[in-house]
C-alpha positions in Angstrom: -27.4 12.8 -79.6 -28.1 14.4 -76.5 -29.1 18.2 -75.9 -28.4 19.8 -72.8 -30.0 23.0 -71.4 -29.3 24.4 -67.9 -31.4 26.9 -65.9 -31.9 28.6 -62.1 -28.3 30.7 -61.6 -28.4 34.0 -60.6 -27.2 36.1 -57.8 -27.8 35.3 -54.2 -26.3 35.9 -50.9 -24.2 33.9 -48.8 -26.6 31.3 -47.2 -28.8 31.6 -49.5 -30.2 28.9 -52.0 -30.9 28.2 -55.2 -32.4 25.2 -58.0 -30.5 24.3 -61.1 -32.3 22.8 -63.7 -31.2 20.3 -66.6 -33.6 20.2 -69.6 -32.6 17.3 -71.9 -33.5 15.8 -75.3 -33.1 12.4 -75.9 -35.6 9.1 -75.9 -33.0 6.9 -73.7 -32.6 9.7 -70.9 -32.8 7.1 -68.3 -29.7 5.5 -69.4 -27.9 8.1 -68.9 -25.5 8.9 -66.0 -26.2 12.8 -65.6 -23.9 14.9 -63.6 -23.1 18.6 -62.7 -19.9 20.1 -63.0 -18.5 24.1 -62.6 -15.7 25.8 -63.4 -14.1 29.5 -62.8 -11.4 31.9 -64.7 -8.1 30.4 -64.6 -9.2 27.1 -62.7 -10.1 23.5 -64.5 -14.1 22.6 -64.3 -14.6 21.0 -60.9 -17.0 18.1 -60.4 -19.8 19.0 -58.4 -22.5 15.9 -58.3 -23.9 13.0 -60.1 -26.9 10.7 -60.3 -27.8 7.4 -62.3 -30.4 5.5 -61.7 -31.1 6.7 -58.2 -27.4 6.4 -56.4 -25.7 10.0 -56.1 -22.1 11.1 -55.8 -21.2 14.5 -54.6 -17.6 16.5 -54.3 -16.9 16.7 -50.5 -17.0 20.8 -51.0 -20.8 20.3 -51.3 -21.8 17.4 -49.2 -24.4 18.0 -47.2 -25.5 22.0 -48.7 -26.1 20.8 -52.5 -28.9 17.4 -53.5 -28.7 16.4 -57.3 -32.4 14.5 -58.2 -33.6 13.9 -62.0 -37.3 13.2 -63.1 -36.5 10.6 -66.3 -40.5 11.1 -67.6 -39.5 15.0 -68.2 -36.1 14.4 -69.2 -35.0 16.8 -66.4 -32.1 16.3 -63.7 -32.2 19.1 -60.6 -29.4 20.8 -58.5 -30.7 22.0 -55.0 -28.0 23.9 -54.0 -28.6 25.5 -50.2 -26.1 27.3 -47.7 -24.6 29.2 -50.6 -20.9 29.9 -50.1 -19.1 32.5 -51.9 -16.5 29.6 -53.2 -19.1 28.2 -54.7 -19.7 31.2 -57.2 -18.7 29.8 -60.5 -20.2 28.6 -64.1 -22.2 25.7 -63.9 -22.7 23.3 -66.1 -24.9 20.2 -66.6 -23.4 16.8 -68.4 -24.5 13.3 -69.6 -22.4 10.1 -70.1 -23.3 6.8 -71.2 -20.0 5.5 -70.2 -19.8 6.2 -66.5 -20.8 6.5 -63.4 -18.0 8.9 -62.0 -16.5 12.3 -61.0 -13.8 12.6 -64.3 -15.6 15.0 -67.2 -13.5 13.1 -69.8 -16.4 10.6 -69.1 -18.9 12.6 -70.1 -20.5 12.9 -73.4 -22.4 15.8 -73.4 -22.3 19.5 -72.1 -24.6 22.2 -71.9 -23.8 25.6 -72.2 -23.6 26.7 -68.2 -25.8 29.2 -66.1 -23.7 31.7 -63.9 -24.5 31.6 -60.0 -22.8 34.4 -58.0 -22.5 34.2 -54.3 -22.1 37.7 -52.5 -20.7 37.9 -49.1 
């Protein structure tokens, strides 16, 4: 079993940044594919990002503002998200798979329980 705790949303402004972190349990956290999704009212969770061993994968809404990066001795996985849009304001959520490297959440095995980032205009 693998426990996922996010960390970092907040409010910010448009432009603005912010770090998402991903504290997970597990002894075979390398193994994992780990990924970031979000989701809003009324719309299906989105996929945002995801990492592996090293290779990334990103939605083309964030390519280029938001850099996923995980540290496999602390069990953590990071979201640097900068040039904050207010589209972007939604629940995120941090997710492991063992299954896949890819961009569908039916892949994933895991979930935590999502952090809240609002962007103001």
């Amino acid at each position: 079993q693998v426990q996922l705790v996010e960390s970092g949303g907040g409010l910010v402004q448009a432009g603005g940044s912010l770090r998402l972190s991903c504290a997970a349990s597990g002894r075979t956290f390398s193994r994992y594919t780990m990924g970031w999704f979000r989701q809003v009212p009324g719309k299906e969770r989105e996929f945002v990002s995801a990492i592996n061993w090293g290779a990334t994968k990103y939605a083309d809404s964030v390519k280029g503002r938001f850099t996923i990066s995980r540290d496999n001795p602390k069990n953590m996985v990071y979201l640097q998200m900068n040039s904050l849009k207010p589209e972007d304001t939604a629940v995120y959520y941090c997710a492991a798979s063992q299954r896949a490297f890819g961009s569908n959440s039916g892949a994933f095995d895991y979930w935590g329980q999502g952090t809240q980032v609002t962007v103001s205009s």
